[in-house]
DRENLOVEX-162229 format. One record per residue: residue number from 0; residue in three letters; x, y, z of N, C-alpha, C in turn. Coordinates in steps of 0.05 Angstrom, whole numbers. Last residue first. Layout:
% residues N
+-----+---------+--------+--------+--------+--------+--------+--------+--------+--------+--------+
! num ! residuo !   n.px !   n.py !   n.pz !  ca.px !  ca.py !  ca.pz !   c.px !   c.py !   c.pz !
+-----+---------+--------+--------+--------+--------+--------+--------+--------+--------+--------+
! NUM !     ALA !      X !      Y !      Z !      X !      Y !      Z !      X !      Y !      Z !
...
+-----+---------+--------+--------+--------+--------+--------+--------+--------+--------+--------+
***
This chain:
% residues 59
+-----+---------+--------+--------+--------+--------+--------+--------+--------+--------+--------+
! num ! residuo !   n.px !   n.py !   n.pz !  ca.px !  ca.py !  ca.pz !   c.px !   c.py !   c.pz !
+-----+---------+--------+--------+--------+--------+--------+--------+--------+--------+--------+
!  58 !     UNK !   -614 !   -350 !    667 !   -624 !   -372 !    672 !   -645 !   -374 !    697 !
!  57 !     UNK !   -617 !   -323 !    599 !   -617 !   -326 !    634 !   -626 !   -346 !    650 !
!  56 !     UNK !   -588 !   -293 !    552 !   -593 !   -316 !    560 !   -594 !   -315 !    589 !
!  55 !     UNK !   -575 !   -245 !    518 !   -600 !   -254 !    518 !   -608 !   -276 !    522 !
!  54 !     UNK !   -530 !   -218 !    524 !   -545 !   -221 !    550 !   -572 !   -230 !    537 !
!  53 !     UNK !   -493 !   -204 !    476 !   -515 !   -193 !    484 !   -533 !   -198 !    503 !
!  52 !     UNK !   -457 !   -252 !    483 !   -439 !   -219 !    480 !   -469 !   -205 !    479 !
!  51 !     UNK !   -451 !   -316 !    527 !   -476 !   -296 !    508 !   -469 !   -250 !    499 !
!  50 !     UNK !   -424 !   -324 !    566 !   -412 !   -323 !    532 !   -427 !   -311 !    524 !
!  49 !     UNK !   -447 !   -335 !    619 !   -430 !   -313 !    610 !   -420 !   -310 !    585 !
!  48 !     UNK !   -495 !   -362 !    586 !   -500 !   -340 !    601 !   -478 !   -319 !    604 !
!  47 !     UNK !   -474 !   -412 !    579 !   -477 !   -398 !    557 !   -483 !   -368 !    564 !
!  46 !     UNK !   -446 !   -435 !    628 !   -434 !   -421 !    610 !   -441 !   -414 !    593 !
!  45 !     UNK !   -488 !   -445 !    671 !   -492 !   -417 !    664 !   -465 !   -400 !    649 !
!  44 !     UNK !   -506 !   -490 !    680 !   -482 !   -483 !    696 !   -469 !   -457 !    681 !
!  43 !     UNK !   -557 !   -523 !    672 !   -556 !   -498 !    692 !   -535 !   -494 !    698 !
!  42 !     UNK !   -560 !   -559 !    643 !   -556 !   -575 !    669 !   -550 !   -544 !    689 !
!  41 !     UNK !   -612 !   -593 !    591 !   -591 !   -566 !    606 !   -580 !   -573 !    635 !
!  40 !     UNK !   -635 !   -627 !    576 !   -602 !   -632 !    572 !   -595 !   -610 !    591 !
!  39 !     UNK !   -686 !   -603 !    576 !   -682 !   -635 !    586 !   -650 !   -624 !    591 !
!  38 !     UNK !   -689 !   -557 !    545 !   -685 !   -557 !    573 !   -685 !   -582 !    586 !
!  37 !     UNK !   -652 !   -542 !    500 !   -662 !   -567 !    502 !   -655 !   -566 !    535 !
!  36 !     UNK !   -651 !   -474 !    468 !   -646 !   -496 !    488 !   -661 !   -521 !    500 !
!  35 !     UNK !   -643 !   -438 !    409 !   -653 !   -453 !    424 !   -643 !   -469 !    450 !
!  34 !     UNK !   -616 !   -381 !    378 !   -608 !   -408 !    393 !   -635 !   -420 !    412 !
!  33 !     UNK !   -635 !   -369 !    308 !   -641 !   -349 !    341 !   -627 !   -381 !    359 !
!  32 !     UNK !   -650 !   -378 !    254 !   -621 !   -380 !    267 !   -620 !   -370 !    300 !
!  31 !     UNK !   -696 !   -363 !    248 !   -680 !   -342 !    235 !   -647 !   -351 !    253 !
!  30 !     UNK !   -723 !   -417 !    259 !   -726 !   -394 !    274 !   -706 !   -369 !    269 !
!  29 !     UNK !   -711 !   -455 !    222 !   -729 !   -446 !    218 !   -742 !   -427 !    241 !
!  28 !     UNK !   -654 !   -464 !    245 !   -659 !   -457 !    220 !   -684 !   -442 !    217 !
!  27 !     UNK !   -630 !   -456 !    307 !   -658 !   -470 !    293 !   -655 !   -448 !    268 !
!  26 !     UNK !   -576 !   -474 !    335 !   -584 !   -452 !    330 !   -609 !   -467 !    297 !
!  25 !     UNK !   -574 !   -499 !    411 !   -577 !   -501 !    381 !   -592 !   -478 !    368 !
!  24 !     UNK !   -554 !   -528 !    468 !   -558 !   -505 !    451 !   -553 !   -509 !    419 !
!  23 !     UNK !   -525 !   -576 !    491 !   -560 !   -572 !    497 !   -570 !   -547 !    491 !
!  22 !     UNK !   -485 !   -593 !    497 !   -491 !   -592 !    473 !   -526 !   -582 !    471 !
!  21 !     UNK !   -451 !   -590 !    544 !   -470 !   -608 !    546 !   -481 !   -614 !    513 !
!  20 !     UNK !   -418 !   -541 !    543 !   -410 !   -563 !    555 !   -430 !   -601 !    547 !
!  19 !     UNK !   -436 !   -493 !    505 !   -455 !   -505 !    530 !   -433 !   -528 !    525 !
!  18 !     UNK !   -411 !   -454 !    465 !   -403 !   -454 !    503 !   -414 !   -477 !    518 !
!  17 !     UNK !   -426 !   -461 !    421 !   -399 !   -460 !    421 !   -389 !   -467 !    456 !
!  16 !     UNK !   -476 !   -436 !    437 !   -463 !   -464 !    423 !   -448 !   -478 !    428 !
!  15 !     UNK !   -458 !   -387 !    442 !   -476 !   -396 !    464 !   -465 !   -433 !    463 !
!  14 !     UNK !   -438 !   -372 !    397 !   -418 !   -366 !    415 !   -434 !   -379 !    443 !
!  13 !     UNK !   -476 !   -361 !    365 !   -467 !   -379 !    358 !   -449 !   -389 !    380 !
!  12 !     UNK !   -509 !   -313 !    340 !   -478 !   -311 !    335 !   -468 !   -342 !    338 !
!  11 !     UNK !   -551 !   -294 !    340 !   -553 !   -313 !    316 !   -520 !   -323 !    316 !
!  10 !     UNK !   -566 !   -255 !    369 !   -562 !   -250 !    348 !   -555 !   -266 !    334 !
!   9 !     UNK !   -627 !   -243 !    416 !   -607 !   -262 !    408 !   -592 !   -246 !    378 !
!   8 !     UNK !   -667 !   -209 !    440 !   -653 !   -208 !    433 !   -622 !   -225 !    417 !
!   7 !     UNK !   -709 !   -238 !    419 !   -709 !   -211 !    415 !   -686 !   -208 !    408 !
!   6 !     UNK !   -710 !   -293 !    444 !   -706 !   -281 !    418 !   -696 !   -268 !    403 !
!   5 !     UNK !   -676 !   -307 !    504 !   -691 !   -280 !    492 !   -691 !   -281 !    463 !
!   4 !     UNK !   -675 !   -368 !    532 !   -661 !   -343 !    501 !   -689 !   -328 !    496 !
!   3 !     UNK !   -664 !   -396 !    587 !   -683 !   -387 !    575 !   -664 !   -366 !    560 !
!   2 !     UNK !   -638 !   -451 !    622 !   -626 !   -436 !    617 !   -653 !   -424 !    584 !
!   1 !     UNK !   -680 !   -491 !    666 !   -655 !   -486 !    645 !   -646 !   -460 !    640 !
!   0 !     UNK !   -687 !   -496 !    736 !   -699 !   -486 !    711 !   -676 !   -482 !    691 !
+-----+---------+--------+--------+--------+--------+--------+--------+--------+--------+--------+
***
């Protein structure tokens, strides 16, 4: 299963992005900037999980 973003909590920081190896995180304009994941691409190796500075990524 990919890697799932809490909305809630996300902060828009970017640092998820910045981490996935794969490029399979993106921060959606028309979702207040919150990161998205392209669970095709994800490959579950749970560097956005430890980068995420508010835990709002799990996999």
């Amino acid at each position: 299963m990919a890697a799932v973003v809490n909305q809630e909590k996300c902060a828009s920081c970017g640092a998820c992005v910045d981490a996935c190896p794969l490029g399979a995180i993106s921060l959606q304009s028309d979702k207040d900037d919150k990161a998205l994941v392209d669970a095709a691409a994800c490959s579950e190796c749970g560097a956005c999980v430890d980068t995420c500075p508010v835990s709002a990524i799990e996999l």
